[in-house]
Every structure is written in C-alpha cells, then in structure tokens.
Phi, psi and omega in degrees: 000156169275356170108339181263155167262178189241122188248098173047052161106339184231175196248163169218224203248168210297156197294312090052268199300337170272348165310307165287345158292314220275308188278291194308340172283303186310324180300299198310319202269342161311285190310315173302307147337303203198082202280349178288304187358124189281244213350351158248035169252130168293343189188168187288358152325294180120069175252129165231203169121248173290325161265351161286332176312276190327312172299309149318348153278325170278342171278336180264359184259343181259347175270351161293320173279355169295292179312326182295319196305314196238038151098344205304205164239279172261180163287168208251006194205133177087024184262097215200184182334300211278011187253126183259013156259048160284320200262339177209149176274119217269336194310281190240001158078330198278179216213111150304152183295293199222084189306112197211159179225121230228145124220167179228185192178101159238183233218137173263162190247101162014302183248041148073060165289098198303141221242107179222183149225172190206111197234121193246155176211165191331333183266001177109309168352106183233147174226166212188112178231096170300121194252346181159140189042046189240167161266337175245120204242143176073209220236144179207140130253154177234172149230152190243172189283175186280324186299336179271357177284315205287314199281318154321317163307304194290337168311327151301266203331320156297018177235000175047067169280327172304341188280301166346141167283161187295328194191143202207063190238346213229180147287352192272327359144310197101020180261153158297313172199173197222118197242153197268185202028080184202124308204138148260113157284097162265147184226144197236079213245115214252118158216180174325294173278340191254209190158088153199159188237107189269141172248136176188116169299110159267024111319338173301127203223149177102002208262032182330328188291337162275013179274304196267041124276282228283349157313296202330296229273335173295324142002262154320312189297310195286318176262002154256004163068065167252019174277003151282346194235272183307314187043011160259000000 
C-alpha cells in the first residue's frame, strides 16, 4: 500500500492522519471522563481541561513518530466498537477476532513512583511514554505478537475489570483506607462491545476486587519486556 486509505473506490487521506485524529479524539474523551488521570496532566499541579488536551495532541503526534521510528504497527489506543476499521482491513477483507485496546497512565510520587504511560492494542503494537523515574524518557515503541496481545486482554477478564468501579482513590470510594505517597494507575481498557476507565489509588486497602488488577502491570512488565524502558 502507499500510505492513503480507500473509501468506496477513492483515495482520502493519508492513513497516518487519521490515526492521529483518531488517537487526540480518544485523549479528548479520556480527560474528560476521569479528568484526574495523570496523563491528562499538564504540569505537577495536576490541571486539566485545555492543556491536557493540547498535551494529549502533542502526545498522539510523538507516538505515531515513535511507531515509525521503530517499525511499529498498528496504533495502541482507541481502537474499539466506535472505529469501524478497527476490527476489519478495508484492504485485505480479513477480520480480527477481536479488536481491543489496552492502556495504562500512572502518577508519580513523593518517593520517586516511575510515573508513565503504556498503551498495547490487538495487533501487538505497543507504545510507552516515560514521564518522570523511568529509565527510558519520552517515547519508544515495539510490536509483540497478537496472540500474546489477546492473552493479556484476558487477564482483565480474570480480574472482572467490567465489574470494578470507575475510582478506587477515597474512602467514599470504598477503600477501609488510604495511605499517602502511593502511584494512581488509571486504566482505559477498549474492546468491540465494551469501555471502561478504572483509577485506582494504590494507597487504596480494604479492596478485595482488586488483587488481580494489581497484578496486571507486573504481568504487562514481564511479557512485553519493559524493564528496559521502566527500569525501577
């Protein structure tokens, strides 16, 4: 292919930009959801609204030169029910089993908590943006294979991530307590039918339902080999 996609016969615009339209609608609509999210912070206040956007635009333009950079494949975040090529190539006729999106966006700490994001999506496509106690600062990508992309999807389902509440940061929240200086992972996690974005305070306690999300990022580190990238 040449890099443009094909609409009933015509060409439109390069596959590239709408990928990057595609990932700043998803950044727009994160921040709005769960405006706490540290990745929809502009600065260590935690503020959002208009400049977490602007950052999340600037952030979906380095991780497309990131996938080029290292060969990647498809894009790692938002690919879901409302993208209709997400599940099938317009191309080539064929149909992924299951078109889905994985990311993750944690908060850094008083006692140096590596503060990133991480995002994997069906085709193997992974992206990684060190943000602060990382060993790898700004942007990198690899690709892992899809089956090993798909087994990872199922590790939420054994942890009943659709079941989970949206934020697990307060006592109000549903934690027995909350203890300070401890990393919030919010997770956005994207499939055909499904959509949802969990915040969880690890300071949080009192949670059973949360032992196997808190597994997940340890998971992630050991079968995408991210100790080269997070390194604490």
């Amino acid at each position: 292919m040449d890099g443009t996609s094909k609409v009933f016969g015509r060409r439109t615009a390069p596959l590239w930009a709408g990928r990057l339209l595609r990932d700043r609608v998803l950044a727009v609509a994160v921040c709005s959801a769960v405006p706490f999210a540290p990745s929809c912070r502009d600065d260590g206040a935690g503020a959002a609204g208009g400049a977490g956007e602007g950052r999340h635009a600037a952030a979906a333009g380095k991780a497309g030169r990131a996938r080029a950079a290292n060969g990647g494949g498809g894009p790692a975040a938002g690919r879901g029910a409302s993208d209709p090529g997400a599940a099938q190539d317009p191309d080539s006729g064929a149909t992924d089993p299951e078109a889905f999106a994985i990311a993750l966006s944690t908060s850094s700490c008083d006692s140096g908590c590596p503060a990133y994001d991480l995002t994997l999506d069906a085709s193997g496509a992974v992206e990684f943006n060190g943000r602060g106690n990382t060993r790898q600062q700004g942007w990198s990508g690899k690709t892992v294979s899809p089956p090993l992309a798909a087994e990872l999807l199922q590790a939420f389902r054994g942890a009943s991530y659709w079941e989970l509440a949206a934020a697990y940061r307060t006592v109000e929240d549903g934690c027995a307590a909350v203890a300070a200086d401890r990393a919030t992972y919010t997770w956005n996690v994207r499939t055909e039918g499904q959509a949802k974005i969990v915040a969880d305070n690890l300071g949080c306690s009192g949670v059973p339902a949360l032992d196997a999300l808190r597994r997940i990022p340890a998971l992630l580190r050991e079968k995408l080999a991210l100790d080269s990238w997070i390194g604490f």
